[in-house]
C-alpha positions, -999 to +999 in steps of 0.1 A: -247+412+385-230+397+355-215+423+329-234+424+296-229+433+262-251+439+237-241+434+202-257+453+175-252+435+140-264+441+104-250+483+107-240+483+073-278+477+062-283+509+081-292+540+055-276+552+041-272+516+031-249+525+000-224+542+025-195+519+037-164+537+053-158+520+084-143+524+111-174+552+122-169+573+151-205+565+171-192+587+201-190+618+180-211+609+151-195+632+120-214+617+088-251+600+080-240+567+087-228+569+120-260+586+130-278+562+121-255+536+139-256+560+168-294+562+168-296+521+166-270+520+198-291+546+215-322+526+204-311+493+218-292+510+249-330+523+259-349+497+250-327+471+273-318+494+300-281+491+297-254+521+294-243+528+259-210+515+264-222+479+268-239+482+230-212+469+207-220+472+172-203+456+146 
């Protein structure tokens, strides 16, 4: 099987949308936005049956 990677784009229209402080810690999420980036990976990760670690978002 071929490696994917799964990129997720537009994060920073994630709420809360006025929030921009990258980089964000997705592994240990410690403020609103990286939840929601979290949640999004998670989201994506389930959704297209690959491990977290292949969802790239950016």
């Amino acid at each position: 099987m071929p490696v994917i990677i799964a990129v997720a784009t537009h994060c920073g229209r994630l709420r809360p949308v006025r929030e921009w402080n990258p980089p964000y810690n997705i592994q240990q999420p410690d403020n609103a936005k990286a939840h929601s980036i979290r949640q999004a990976c998670d989201a994506l990760a389930q959704d297209l049956s690959l491990p977290l670690d292949c969802i790239v978002p950016v």
